[in-house]
VOBA-1610 file (N, C-alpha, C; in pm, whole numbers, padded with zeros to 5 digits, always signed):
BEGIN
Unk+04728+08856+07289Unk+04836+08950+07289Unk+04776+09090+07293Unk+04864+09166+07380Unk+04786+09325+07372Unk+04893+09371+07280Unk+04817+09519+07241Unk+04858+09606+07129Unk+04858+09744+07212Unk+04970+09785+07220Unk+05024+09918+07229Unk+05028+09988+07128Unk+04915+10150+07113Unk+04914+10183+06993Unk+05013+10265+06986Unk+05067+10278+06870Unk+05101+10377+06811Unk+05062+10507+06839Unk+05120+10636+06887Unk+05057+10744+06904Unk+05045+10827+06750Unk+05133+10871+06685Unk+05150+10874+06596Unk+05284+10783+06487Unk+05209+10699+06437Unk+05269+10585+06345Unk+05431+10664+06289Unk+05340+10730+06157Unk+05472+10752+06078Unk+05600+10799+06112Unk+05545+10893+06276Unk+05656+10966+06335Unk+05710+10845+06365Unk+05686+10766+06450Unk+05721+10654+06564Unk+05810+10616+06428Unk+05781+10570+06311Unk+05870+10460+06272Unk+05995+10579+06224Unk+05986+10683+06174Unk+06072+10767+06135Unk+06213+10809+06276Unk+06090+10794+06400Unk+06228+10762+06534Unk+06290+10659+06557Unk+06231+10544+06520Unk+06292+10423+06492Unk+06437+10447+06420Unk+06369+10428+06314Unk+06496+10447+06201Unk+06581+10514+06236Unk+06549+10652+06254Unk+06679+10746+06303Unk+06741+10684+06423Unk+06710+10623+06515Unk+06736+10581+06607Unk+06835+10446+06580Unk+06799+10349+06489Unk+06918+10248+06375Unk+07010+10298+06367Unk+07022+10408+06306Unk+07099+10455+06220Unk+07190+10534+06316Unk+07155+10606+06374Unk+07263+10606+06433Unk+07334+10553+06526Unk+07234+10385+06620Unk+07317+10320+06644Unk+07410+10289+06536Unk+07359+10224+06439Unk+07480+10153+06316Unk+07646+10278+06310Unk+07582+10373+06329Unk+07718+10519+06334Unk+07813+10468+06457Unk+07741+10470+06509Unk+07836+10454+06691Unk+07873+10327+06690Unk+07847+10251+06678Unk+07894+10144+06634Unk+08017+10114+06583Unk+08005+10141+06440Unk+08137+10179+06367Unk+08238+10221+06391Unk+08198+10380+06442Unk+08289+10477+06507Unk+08336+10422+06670Unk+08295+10348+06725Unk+08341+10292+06833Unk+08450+10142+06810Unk+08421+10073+06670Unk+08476+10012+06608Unk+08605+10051+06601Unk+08628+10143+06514Unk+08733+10180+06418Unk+08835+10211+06539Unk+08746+10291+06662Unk+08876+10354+06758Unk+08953+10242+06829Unk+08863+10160+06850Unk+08913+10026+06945Unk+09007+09953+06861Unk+08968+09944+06714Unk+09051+09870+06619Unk+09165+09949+06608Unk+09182+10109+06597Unk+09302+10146+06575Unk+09346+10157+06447Unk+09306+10080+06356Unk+09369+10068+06230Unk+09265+10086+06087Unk+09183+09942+06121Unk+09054+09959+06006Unk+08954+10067+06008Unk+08959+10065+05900Unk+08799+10137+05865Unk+08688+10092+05804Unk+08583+10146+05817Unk+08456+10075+05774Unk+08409+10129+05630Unk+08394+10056+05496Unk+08377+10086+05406Unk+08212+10072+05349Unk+08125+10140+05308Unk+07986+10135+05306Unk+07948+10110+05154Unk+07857+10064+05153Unk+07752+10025+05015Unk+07659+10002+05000Unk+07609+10134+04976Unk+07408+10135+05017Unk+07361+10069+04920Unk+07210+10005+04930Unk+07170+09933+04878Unk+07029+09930+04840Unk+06948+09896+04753Unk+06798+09912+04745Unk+06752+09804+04715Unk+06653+09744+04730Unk+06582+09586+04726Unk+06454+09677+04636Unk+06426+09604+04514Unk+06357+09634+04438Unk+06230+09591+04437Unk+06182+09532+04563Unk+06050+09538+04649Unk+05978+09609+04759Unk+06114+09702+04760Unk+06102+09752+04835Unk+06195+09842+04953Unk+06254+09923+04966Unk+06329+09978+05094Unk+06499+09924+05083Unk+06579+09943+05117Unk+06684+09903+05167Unk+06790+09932+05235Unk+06902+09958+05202Unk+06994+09994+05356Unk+07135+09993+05295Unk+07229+10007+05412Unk+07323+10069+05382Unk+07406+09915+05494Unk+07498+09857+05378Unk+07650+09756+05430Unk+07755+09858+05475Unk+07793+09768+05576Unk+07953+09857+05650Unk+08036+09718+05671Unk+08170+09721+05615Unk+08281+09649+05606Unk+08430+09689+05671Unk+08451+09582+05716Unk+08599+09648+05783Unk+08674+09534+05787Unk+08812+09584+05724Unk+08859+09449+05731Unk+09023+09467+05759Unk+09075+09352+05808Unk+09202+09379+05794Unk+09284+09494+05930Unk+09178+09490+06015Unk+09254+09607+06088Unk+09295+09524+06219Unk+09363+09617+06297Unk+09467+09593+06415Unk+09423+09453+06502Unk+09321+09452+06567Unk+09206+09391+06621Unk+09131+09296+06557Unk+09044+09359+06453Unk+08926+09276+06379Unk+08970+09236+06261Unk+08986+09146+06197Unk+09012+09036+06056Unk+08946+09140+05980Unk+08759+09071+05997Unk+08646+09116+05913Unk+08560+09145+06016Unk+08472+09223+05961Unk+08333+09257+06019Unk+08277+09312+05931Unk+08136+09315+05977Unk+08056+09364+05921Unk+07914+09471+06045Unk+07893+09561+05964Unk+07769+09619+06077Unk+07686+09717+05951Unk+07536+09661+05966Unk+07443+09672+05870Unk+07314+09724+05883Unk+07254+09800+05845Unk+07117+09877+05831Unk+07067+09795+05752Unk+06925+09768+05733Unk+06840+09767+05679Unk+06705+09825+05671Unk+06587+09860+05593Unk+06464+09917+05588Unk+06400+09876+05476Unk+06305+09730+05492Unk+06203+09684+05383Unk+06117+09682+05397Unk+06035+09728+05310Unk+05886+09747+05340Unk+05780+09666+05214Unk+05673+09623+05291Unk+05594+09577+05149Unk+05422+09564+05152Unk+05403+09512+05048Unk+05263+09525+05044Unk+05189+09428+05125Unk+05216+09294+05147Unk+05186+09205+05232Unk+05290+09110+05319Unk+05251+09092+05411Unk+05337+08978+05478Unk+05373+08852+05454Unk+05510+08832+05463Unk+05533+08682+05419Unk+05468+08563+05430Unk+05439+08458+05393Unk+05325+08335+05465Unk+05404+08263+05538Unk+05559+08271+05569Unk+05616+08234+05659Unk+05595+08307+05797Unk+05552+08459+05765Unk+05502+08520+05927Unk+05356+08487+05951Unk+05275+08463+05858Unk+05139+08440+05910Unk+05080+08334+05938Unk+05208+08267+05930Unk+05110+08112+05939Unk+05142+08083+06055Unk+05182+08172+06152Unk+05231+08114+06283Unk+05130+08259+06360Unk+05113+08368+06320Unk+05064+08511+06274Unk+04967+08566+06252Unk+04837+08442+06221Unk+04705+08480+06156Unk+04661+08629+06164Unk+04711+08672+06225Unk+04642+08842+06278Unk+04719+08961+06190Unk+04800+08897+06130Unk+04922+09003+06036Unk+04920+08970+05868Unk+04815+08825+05844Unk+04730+08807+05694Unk+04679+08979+05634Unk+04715+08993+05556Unk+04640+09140+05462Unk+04702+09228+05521Unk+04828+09265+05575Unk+04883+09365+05625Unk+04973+09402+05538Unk+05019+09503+05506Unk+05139+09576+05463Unk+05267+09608+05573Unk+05374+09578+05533Unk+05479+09594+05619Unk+05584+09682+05637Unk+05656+09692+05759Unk+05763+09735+05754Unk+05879+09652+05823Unk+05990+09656+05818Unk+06084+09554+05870Unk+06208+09669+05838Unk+06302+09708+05961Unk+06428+09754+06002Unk+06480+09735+06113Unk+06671+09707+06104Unk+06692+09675+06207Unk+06866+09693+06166Unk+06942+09663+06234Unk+07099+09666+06241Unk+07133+09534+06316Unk+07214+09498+06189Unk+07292+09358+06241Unk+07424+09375+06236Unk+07491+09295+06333Unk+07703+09276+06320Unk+07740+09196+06312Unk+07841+09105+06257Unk+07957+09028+06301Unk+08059+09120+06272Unk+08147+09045+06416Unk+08255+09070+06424Unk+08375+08961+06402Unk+08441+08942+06382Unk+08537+08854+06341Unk+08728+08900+06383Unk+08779+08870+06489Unk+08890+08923+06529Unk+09006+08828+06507Unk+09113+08908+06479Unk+09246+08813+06461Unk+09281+08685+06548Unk+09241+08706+06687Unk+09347+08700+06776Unk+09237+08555+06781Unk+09249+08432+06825Unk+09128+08314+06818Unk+09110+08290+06962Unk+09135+08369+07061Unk+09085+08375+07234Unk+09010+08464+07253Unk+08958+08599+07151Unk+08876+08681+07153Unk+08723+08602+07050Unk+08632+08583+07102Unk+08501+08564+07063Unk+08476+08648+06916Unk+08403+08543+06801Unk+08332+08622+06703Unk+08201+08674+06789Unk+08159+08767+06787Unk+08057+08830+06777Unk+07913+08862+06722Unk+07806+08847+06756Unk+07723+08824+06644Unk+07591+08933+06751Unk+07527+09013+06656Unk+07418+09064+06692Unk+07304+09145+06633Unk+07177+09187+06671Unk+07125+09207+06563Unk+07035+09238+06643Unk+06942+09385+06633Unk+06813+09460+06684Unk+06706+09491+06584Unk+06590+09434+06601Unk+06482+09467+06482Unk+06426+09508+06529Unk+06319+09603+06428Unk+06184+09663+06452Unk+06080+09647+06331Unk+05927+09541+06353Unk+05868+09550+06269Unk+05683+09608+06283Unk+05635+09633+06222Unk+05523+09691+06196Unk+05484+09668+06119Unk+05323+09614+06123Unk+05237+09535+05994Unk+05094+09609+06025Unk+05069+09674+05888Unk+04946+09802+05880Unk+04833+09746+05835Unk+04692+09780+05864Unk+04604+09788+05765Unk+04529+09868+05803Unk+04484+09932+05664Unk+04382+10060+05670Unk+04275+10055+05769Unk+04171+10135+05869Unk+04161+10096+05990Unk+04178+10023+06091Unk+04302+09984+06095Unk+04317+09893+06225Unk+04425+09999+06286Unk+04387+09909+06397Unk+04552+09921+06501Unk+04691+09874+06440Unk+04788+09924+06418Unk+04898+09875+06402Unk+04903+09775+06436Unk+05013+09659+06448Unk+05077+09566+06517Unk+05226+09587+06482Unk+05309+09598+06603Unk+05466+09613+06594Unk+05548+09566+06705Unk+05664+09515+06705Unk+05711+09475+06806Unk+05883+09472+06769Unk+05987+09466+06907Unk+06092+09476+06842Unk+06138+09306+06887Unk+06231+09284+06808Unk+06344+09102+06813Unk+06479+09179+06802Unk+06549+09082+06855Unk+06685+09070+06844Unk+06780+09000+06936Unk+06895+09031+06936Unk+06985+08888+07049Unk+07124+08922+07005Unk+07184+08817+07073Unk+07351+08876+07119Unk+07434+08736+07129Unk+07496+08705+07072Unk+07606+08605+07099Unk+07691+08607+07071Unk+07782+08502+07088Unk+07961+08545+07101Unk+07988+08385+07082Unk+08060+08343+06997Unk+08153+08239+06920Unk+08273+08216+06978Unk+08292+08173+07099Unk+08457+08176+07133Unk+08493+08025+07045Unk+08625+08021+07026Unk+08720+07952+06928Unk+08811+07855+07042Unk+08837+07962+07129Unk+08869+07893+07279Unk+08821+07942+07376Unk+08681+07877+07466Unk+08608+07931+07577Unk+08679+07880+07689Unk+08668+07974+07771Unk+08675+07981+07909Unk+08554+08013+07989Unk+08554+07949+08050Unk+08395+07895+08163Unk+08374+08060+08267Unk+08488+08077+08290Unk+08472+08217+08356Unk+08488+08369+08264Unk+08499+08350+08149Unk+08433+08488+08078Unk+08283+08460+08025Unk+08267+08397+08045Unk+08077+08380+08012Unk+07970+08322+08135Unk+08030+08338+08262Unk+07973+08270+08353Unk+07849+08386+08376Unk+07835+08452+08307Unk+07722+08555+08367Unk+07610+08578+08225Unk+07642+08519+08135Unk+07552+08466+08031Unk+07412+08372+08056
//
């Protein structure tokens, strides 16, 4: 695997983030207008290992039942042994892990739940090269599918 460095790290992840975050904004706010009715209620949060993030809830409105659309930012001293054992190269690293996830959940049961989620992670050690890369994906739950709204999936 090649490694694209980092030009400058701390900036890079600090554009990241800002860059979450205000997807997670537009998001919402593109939410709420389409919904018409709900609003998104927030509850930041801290993980006591580390970093955390900010829940967005909406419920009950014109359009959408429930949803949800979520920040996160955890960081730690080493990597899980669930990432390294597939990972060997990210053993003794310190981490970072952020990203914004959604469900959507709509009244109507011919409109698709929604599901999605963009990460960004980065695993450090004192002289090395970074290692970072982004995950994420997109799907949709129809309740009742039709072969021709997903034929391009």
């Amino acid at each position: 695997m090649s490694i694209t460095p980092l030009k400058d790290t701390p900036q890079a992840i600090e554009s990241v983030k800002a860059f979450l975050l205000a997807l997670q904004d537009n998001i919402c706010h593109t939410l709420e207008l389409a919904d018409g009715k709900g609003h998104f209620v927030e509850d930041a949060w801290e993980r006591e290992e580390g970093g955390g993030g900010r829940s967005r809830v909406i419920k009950n409105g014109a359009v959408i039942e429930q949803g949800g659309v979520n920040f996160s930012h955890v960081h730690g001293t080493q990597m899980p042994a669930s990432a390294t054992a597939s990972r060997p190269e990210l053993a003794g690293r310190s981490f970072q892990a952020m990203g914004v996830s959604l469900v959507i959940h709509p009244h109507n049961p011919y409109i698709p739940t929604s599901h999605a989620n963009v990460r960004f992670f980065i695993a450090e050690k004192e002289g090395e090269t970074p290692i970072w890369w982004f995950g994420g994906g997109f799907d949709l739950t129809p309740f009742y599918p039709f072969k021709e709204d997903v034929q391009h999936w």
